[in-house]
C-alpha positions in Angstrom: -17.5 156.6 -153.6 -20.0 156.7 -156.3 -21.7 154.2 -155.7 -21.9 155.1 -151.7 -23.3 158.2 -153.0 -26.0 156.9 -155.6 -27.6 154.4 -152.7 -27.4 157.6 -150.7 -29.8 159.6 -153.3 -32.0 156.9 -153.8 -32.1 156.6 -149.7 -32.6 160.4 -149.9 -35.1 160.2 -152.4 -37.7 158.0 -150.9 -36.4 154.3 -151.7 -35.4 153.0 -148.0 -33.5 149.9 -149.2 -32.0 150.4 -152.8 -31.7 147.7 -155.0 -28.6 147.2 -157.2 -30.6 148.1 -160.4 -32.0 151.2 -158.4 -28.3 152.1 -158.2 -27.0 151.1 -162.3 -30.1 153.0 -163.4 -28.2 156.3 -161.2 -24.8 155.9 -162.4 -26.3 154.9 -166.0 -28.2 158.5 -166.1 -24.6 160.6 -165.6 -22.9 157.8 -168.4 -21.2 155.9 -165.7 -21.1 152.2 -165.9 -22.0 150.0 -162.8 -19.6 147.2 -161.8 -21.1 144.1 -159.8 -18.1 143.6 -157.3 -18.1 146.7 -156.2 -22.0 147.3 -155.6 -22.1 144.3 -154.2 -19.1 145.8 -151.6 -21.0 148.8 -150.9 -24.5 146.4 -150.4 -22.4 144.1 -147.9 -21.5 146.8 -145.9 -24.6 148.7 -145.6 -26.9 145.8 -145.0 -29.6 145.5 -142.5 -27.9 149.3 -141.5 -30.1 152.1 -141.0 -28.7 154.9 -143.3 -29.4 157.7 -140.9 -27.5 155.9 -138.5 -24.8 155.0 -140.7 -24.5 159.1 -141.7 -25.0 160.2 -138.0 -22.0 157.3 -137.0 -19.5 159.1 -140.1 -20.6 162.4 -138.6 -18.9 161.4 -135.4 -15.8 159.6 -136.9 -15.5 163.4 -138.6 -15.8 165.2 -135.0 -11.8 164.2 -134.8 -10.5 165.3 -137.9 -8.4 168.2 -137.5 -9.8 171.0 -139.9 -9.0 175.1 -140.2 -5.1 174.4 -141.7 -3.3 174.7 -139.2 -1.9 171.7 -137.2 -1.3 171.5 -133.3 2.2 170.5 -133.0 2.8 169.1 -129.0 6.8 168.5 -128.5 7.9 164.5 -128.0 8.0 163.8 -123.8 11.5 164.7 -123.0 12.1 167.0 -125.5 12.4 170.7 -125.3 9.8 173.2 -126.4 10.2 175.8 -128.8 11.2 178.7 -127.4 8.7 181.7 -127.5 11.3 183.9 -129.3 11.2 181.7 -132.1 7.3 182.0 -133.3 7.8 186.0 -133.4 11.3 185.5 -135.4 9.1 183.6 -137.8 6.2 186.1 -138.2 8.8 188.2 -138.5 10.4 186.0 -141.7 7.0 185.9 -143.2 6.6 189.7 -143.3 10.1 189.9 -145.2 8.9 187.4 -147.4 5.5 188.8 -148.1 7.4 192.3 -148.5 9.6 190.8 -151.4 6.9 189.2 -153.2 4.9 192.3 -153.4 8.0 194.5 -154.8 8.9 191.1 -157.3 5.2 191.5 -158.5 5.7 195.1 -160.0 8.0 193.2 -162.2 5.6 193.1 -165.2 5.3 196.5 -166.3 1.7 197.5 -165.4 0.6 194.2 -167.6 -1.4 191.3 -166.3 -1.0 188.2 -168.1 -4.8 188.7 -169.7 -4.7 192.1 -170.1 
């Protein structure tokens, strides 16, 4: 990824096809050392590629990713849904929870940990 990232700065910067040395002399100002194979990967890959293409292309591979935490769960063909009854027994379980943890918390006295 680091590499990825250092031919994106010098893209970024001004430099529209970055050389390998353009990238060691990146890496080399943050102490990291450069390894051949590997920027010769990243230079394989993105050769002859227009890099705002390449971006705009990872932008749309990203348009798919499921984001926010929560996950939409869809039951298997042939099996039966969850019953509605169930979700509001679980909200009610988290409550109870969230109840319990807030009486456990009083536990230490009035002292934080860094007080």
């Amino acid at each position: 990824m680091r590499y990825v990232a250092s031919y994106l700065l010098a893209a970024l910067g001004g430099n529209s096809s970055p050389s390998a040395k353009d990238i060691k002399k990146i890496l080399g100002s943050v102490g990291i050392e450069a390894y051949d194979d590997r920027l010769n990967k990243v230079f394989s890959e993105l050769n002859g590629k227009n890099i705002e293409d390449v971006i705009a292309q990872g932008i749309g591979k990203f348009a798919s990713v499921p984001a926010g935490g929560t996950v939409a769960v869809t039951p298997a063909p042939g099996s039966a849904a969850p019953a509605a009854g169930s979700a509001s027994t679980a909200a009610e379980e988290m409550k109870e929870e969230n109840k319990e943890e807030s009486e456990e918390s009083d536990d230490d006295m009035g002292f934080g940990l860094f007080d």
